[in-house]
N, CA and C of each residue as an Amber inpcrd file, in Angstrom:
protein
   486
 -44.8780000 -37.1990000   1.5110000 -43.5790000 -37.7860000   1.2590000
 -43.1820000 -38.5610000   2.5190000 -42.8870000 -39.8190000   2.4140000
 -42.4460000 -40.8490000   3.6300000 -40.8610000 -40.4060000   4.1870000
 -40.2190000 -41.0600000   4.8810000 -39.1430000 -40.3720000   6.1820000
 -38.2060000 -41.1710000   4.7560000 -38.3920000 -42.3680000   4.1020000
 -37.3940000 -42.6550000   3.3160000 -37.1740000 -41.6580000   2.2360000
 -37.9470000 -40.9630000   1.2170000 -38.0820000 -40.3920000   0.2430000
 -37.2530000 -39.0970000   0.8730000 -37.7410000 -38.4850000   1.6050000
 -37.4470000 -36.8130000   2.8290000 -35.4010000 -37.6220000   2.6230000
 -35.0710000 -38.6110000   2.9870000 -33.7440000 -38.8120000   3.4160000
 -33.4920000 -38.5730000   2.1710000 -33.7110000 -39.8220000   1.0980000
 -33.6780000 -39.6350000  -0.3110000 -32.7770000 -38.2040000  -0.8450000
 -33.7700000 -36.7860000  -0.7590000 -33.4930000 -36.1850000  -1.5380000
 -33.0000000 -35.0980000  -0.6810000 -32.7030000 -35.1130000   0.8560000
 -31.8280000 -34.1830000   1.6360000 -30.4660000 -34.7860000   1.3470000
 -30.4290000 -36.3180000   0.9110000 -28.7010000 -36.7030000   0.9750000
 -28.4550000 -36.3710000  -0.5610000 -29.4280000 -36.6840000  -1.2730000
 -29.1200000 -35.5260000  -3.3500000 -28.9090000 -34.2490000  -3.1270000
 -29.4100000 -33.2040000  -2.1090000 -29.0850000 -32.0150000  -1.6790000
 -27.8830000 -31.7980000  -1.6190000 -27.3020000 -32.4380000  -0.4940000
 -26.2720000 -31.8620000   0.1490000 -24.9010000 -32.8580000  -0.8360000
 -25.1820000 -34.1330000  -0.9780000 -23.9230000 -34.1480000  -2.0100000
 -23.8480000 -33.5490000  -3.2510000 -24.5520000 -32.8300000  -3.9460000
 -25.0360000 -32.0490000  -4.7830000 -24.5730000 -30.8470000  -4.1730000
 -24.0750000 -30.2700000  -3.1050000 -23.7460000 -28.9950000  -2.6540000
 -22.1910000 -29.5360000  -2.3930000 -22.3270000 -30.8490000  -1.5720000
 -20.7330000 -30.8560000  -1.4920000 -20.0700000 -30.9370000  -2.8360000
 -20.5560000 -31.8160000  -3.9520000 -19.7930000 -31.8320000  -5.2900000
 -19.2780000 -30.5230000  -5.7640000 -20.4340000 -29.8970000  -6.0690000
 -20.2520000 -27.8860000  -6.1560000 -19.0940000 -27.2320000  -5.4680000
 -19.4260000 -27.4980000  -4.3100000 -18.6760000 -26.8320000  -3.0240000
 -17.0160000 -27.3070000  -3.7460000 -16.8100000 -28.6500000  -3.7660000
 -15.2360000 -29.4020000  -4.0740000 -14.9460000 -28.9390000  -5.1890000
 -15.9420000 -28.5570000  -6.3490000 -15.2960000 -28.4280000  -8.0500000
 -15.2660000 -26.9130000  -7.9320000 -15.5760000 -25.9750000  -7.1890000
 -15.2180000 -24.6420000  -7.3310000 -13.5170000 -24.3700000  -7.5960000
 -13.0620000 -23.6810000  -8.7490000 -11.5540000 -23.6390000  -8.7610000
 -11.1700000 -22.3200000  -7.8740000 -11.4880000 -21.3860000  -7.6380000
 -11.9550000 -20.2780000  -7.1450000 -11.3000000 -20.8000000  -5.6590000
 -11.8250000 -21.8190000  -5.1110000 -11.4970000 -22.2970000  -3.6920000
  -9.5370000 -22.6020000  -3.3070000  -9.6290000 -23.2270000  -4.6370000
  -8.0510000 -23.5750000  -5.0290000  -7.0090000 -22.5960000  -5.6910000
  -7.1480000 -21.0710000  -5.7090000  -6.4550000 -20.4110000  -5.9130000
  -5.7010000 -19.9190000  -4.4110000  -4.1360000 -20.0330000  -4.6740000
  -3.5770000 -19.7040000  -4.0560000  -3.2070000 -18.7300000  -4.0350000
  -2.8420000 -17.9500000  -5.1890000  -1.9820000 -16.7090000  -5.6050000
  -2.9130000 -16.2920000  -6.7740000  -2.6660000 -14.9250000  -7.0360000
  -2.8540000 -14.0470000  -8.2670000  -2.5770000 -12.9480000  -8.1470000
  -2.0760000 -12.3090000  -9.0580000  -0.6220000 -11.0530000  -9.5500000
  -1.3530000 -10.8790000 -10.8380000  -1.2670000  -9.1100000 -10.6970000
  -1.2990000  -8.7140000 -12.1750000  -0.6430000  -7.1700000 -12.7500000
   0.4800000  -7.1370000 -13.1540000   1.3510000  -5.7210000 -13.4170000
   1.1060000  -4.9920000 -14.4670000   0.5490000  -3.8730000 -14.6570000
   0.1470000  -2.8560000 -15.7730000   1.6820000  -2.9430000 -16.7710000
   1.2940000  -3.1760000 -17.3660000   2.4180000  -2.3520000 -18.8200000
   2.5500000  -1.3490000 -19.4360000   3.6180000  -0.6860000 -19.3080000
   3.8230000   0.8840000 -19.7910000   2.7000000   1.1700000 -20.9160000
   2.0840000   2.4130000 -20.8950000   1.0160000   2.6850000 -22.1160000
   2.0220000   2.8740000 -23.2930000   2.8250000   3.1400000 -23.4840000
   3.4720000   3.2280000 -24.2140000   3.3960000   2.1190000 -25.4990000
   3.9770000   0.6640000 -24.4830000   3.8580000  -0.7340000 -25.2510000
   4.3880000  -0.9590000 -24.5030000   4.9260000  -2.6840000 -24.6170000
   5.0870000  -3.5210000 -23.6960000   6.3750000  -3.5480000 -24.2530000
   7.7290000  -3.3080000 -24.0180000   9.2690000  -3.3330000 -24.3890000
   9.4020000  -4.7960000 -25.0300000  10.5100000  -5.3470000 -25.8330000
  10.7180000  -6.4200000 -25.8240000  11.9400000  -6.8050000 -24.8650000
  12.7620000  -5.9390000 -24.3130000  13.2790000  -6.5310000 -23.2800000
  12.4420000  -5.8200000 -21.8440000  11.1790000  -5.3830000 -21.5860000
  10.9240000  -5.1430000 -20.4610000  10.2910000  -6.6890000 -19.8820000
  10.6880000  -6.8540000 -18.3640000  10.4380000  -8.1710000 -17.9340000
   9.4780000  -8.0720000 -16.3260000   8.1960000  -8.9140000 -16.7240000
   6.9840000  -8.8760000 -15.7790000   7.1340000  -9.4350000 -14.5770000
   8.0690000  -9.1170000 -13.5980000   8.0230000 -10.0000000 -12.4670000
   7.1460000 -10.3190000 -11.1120000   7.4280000 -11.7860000 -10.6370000
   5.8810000 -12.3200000  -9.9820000   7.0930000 -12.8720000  -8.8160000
   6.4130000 -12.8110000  -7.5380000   7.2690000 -13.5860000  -6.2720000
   5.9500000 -14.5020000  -5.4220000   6.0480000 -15.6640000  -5.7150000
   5.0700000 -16.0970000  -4.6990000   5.7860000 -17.5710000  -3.4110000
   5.3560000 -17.3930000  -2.7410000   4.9670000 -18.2420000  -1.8890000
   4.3590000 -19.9430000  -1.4950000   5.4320000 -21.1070000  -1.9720000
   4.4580000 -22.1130000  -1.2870000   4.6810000 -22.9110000  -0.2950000
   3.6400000 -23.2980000   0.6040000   4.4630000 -23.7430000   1.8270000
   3.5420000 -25.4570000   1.6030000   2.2320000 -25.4710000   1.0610000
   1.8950000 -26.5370000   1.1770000   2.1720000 -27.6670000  -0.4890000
   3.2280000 -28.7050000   0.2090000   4.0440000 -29.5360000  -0.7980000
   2.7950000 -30.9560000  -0.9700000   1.9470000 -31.0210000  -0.0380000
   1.1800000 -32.1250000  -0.7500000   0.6110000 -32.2240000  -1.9470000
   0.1970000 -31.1950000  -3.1310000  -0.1580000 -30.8850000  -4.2030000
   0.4480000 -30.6610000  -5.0300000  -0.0280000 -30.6740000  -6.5980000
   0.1070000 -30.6270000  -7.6830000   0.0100000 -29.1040000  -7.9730000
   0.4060000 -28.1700000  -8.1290000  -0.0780000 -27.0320000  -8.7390000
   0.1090000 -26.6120000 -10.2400000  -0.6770000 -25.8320000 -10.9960000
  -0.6610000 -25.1600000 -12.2460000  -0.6530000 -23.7440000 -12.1000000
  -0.3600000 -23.1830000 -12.9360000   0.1500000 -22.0910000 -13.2400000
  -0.2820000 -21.7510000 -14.8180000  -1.5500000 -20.3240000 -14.4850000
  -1.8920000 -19.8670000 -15.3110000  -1.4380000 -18.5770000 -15.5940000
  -1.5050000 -17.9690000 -16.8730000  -0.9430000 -16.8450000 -17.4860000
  -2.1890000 -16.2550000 -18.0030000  -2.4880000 -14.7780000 -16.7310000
  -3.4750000 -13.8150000 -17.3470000  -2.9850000 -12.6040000 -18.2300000
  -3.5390000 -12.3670000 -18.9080000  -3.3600000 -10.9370000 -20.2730000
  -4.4300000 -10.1630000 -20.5100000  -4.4910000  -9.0440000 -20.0040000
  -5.2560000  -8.4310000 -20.5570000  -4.8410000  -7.6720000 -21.8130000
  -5.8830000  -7.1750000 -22.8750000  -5.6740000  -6.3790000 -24.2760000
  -6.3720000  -5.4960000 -24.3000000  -6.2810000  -4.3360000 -24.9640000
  -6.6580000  -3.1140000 -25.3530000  -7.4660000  -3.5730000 -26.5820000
  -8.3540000  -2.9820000 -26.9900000  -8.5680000  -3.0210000 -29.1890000
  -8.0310000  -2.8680000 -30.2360000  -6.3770000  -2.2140000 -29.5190000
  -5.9080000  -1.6810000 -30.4260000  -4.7990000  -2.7270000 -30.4410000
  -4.8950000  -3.9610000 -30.0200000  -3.4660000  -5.0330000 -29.8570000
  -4.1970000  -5.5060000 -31.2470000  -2.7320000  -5.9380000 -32.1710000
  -2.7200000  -5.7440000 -34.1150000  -2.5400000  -7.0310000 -34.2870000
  -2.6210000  -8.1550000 -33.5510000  -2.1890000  -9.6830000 -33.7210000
  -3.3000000 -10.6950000 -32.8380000  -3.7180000 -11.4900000 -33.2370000
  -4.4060000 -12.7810000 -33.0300000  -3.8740000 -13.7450000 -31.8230000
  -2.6580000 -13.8680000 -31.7940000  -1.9230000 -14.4740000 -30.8060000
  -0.9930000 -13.5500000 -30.0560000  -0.1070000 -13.9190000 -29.1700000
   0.8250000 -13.0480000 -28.2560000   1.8600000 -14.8840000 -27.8210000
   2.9010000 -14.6270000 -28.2610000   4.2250000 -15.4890000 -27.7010000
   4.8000000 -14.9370000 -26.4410000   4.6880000 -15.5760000 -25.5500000
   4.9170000 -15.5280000 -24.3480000   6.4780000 -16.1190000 -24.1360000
   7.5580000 -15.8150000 -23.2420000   8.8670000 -16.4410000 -22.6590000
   9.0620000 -16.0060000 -21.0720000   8.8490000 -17.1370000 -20.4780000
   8.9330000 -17.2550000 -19.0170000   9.8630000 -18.4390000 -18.4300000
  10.4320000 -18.2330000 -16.8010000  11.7530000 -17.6060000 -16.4780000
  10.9370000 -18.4260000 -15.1340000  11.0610000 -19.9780000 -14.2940000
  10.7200000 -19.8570000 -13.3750000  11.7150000 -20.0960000 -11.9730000
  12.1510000 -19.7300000 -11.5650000  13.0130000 -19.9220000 -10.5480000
  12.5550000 -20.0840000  -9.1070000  13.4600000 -21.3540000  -8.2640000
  12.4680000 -21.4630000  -6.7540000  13.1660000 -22.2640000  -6.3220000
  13.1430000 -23.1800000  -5.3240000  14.2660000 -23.8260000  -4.8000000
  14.4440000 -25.5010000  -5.2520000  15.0080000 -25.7320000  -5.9320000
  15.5530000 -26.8750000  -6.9380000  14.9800000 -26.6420000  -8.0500000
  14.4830000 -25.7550000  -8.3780000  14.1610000 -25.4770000  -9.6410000
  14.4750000 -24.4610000 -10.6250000  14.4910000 -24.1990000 -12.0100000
  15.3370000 -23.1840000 -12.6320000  14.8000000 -24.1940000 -14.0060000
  13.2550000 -23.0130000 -15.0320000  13.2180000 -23.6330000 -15.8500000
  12.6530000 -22.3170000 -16.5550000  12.7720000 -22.3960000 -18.0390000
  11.9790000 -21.4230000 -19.3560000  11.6120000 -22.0470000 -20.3780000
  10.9280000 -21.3430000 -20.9840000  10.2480000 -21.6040000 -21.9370000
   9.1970000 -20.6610000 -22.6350000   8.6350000 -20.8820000 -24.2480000
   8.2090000 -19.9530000 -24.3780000   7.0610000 -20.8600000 -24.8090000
   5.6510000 -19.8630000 -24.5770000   4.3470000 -20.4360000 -25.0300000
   3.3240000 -19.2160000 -25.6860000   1.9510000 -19.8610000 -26.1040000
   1.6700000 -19.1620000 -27.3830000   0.0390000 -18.9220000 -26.8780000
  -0.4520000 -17.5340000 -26.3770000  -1.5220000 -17.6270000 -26.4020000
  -2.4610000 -17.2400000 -27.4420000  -3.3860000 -18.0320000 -27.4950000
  -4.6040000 -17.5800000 -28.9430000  -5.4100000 -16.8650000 -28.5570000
  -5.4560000 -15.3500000 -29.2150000  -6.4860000 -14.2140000 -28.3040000
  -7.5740000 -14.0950000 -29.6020000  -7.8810000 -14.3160000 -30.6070000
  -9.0890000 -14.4450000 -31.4750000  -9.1120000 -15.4400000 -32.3170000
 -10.4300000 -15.8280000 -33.3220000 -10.4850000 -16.8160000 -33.8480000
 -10.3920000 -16.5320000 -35.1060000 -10.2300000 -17.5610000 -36.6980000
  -9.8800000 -17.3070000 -37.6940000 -11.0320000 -15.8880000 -38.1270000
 -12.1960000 -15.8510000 -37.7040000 -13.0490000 -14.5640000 -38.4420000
 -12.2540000 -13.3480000 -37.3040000 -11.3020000 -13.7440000 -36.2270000
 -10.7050000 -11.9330000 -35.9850000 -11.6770000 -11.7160000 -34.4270000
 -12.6820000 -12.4760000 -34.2170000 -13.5370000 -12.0650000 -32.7860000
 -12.6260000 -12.4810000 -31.8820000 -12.2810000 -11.9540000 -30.6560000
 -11.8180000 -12.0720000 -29.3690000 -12.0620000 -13.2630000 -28.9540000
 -11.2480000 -13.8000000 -28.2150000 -11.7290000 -15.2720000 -27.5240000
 -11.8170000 -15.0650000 -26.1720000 -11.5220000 -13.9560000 -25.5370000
 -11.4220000 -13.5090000 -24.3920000 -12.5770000 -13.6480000 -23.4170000
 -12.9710000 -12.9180000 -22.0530000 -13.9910000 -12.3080000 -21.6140000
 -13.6040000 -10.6010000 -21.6750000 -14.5470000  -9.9730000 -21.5520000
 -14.7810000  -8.3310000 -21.2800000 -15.4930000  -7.9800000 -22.4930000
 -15.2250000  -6.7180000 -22.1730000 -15.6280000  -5.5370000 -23.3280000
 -15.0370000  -5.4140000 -24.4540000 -15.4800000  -4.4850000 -25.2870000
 -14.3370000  -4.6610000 -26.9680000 -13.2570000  -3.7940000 -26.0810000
 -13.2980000  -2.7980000 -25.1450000 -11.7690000  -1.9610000 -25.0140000
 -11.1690000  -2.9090000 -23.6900000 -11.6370000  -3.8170000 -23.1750000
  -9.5060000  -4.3730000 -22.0370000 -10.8560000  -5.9060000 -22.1130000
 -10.0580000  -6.6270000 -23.2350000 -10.5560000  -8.0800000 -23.3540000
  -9.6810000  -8.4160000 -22.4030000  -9.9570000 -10.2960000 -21.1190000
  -8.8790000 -10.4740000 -20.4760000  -8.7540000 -11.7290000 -21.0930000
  -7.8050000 -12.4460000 -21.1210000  -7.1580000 -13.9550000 -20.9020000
  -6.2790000 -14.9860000 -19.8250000  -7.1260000 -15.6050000 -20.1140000
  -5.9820000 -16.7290000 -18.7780000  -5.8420000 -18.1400000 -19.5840000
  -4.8660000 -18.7260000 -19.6920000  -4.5530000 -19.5010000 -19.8580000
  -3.5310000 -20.7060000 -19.7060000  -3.4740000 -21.6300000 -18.9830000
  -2.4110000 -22.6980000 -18.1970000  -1.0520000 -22.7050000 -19.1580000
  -0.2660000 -22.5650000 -18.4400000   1.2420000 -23.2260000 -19.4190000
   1.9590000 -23.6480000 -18.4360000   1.7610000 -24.0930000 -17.5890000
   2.6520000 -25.0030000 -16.6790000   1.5450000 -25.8870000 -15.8100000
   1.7360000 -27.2170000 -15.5800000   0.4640000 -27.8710000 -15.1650000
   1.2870000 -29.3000000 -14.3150000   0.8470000 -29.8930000 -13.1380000
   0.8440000 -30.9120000 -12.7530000   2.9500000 -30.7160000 -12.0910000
   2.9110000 -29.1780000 -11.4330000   4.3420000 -29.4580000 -10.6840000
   4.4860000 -29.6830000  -9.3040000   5.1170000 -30.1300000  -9.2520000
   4.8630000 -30.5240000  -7.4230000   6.3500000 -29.3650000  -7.0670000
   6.0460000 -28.5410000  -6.3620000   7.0560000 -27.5360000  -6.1060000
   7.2760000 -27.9930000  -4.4480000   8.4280000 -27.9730000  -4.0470000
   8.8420000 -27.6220000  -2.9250000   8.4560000 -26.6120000  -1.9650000
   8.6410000 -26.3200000  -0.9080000   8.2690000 -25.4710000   0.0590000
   9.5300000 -24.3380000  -0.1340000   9.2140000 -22.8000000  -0.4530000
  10.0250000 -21.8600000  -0.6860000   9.2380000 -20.5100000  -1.7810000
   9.9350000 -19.4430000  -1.3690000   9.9030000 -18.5720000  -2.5690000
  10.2870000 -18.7230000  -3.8340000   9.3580000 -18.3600000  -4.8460000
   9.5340000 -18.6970000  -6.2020000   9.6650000 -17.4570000  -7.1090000
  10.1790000 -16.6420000  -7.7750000  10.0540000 -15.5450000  -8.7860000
   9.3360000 -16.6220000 -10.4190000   8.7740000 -15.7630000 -10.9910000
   8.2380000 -15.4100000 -12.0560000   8.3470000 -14.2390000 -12.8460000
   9.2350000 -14.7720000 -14.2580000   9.2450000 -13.6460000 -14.8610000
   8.8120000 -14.1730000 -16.0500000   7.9520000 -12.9280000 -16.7600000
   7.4530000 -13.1830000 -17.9030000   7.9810000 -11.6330000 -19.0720000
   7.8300000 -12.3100000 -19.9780000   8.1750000 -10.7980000 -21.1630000
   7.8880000 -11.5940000 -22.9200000   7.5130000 -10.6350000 -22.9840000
   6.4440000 -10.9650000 -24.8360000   7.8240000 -11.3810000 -25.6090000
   7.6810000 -11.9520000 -26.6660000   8.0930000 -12.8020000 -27.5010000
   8.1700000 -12.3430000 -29.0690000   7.2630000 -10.9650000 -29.3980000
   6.7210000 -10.9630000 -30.5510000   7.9590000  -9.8760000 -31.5700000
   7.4010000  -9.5610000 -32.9650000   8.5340000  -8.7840000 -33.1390000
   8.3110000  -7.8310000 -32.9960000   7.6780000  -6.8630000 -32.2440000
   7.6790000  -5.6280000 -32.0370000   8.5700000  -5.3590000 -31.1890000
   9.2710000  -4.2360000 -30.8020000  10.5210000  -3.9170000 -30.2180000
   9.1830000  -2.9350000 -29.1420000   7.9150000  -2.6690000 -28.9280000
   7.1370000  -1.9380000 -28.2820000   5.8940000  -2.4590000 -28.7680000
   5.6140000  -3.3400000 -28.3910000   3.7620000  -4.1290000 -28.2790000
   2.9510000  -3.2710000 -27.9740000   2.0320000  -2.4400000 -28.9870000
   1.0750000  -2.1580000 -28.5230000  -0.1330000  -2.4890000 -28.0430000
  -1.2230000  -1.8170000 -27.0890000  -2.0170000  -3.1090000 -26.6030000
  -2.5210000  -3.8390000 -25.6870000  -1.3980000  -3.8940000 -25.0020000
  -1.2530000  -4.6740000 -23.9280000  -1.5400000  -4.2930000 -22.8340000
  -2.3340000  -4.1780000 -22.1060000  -2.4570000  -3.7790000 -20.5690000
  -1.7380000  -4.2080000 -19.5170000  -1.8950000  -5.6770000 -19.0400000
  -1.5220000  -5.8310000 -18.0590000  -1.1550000  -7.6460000 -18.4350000
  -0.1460000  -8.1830000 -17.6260000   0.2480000  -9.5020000 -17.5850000
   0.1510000  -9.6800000 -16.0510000  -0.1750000 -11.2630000 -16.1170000
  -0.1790000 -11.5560000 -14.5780000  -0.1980000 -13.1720000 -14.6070000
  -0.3140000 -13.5860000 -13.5530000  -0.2600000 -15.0140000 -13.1400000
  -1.7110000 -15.2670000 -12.1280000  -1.6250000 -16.5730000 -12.0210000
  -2.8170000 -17.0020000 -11.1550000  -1.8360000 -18.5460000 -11.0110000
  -1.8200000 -18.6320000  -9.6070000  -1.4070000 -20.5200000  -8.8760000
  -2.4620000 -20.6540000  -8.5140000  -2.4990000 -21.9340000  -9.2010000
  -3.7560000 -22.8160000  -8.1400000  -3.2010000 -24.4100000  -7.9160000
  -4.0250000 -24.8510000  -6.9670000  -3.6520000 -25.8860000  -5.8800000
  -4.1670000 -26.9900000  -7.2360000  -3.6390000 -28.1480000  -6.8720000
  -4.2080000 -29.2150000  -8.1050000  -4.3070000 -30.6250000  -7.0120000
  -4.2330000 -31.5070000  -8.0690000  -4.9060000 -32.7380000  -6.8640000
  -3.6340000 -33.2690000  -6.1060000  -3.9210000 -34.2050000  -5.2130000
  -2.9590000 -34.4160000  -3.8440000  -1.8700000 -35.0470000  -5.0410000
  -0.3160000 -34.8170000  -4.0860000   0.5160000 -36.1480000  -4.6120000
   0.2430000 -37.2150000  -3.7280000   0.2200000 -38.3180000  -4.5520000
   0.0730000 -39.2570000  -3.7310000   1.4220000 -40.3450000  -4.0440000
């Protein structure tokens, strides 16, 4: 192999490692929280609270919503209502996660007993520098959700503002 070819495929190497290296999301997590829910069930007024931290304002961040389930959760979806508060900000809303498909299989990862889920419902905010609370609490009509393990959040960093 000649000194051109050797350059060739050490510079396909390594931008091939840097591409990898940059698309890892894993790198861009800032935060992640996750609070057990009474075995009991999940209350319909009990409320999941999250406090995080951001100091760096050059970015975009999203905000994902993790769930874990038991086998014994009796519904396909879970309605979510969240509560975000932080400094100039003060917003809710409710969103809808899909935890199996029309044949009833899990869409999750894990085992058949604590399937997990994550899924984005807030995307592309440019937050200020400050403490933020997060509160989350189920939506559904059970007055005690069975099921449910644990709710949580995950921030991650998104691309620069420019």
């Amino acid at each position: 192999m000649n000194t051109r070819n050797t350059y060739i495929v050490l510079l396909t190497i390594g931008l091939t490692g840097l591409f990898a290296w940059a698309c890892n999301p894993s790198k861009n997590i800032v935060d992640e929280q996750f609070n057990s829910v009474d075995a009991s069930g999940w209350a319909w007024d009990s409320v999941t609270e999250f406090r995080f931290n951001i100091e760096d304002t050059s970015t975009y961040y999203l905000l994902n919503c993790g769930l874990r389930i038991r086998s014994n959760y009796s519904y396909s979806n879970i309605w979510l209502l969240y509560e975000l508060e932080g400094p100039g900000l003060q917003q809710q809303n409710q969103f809808e996660i899909t935890l199996s498909d029309q044949t009833g299989r899990w869409m999750g990862q894990g085992k058949s007993n604590l399937i997990t889920f994550q899924q984005p419902f807030l995307d592309q905010i440019p937050f200020k520098a400050g403490t933020y609370t997060l509160r989350i609490k189920q939506n559904m009509r059970d007055e005690q959700l069975a099921g449910v393990s644990d709710v949580g959040f995950q921030l991650v960093r998104g691309r620069p503002i420019l």
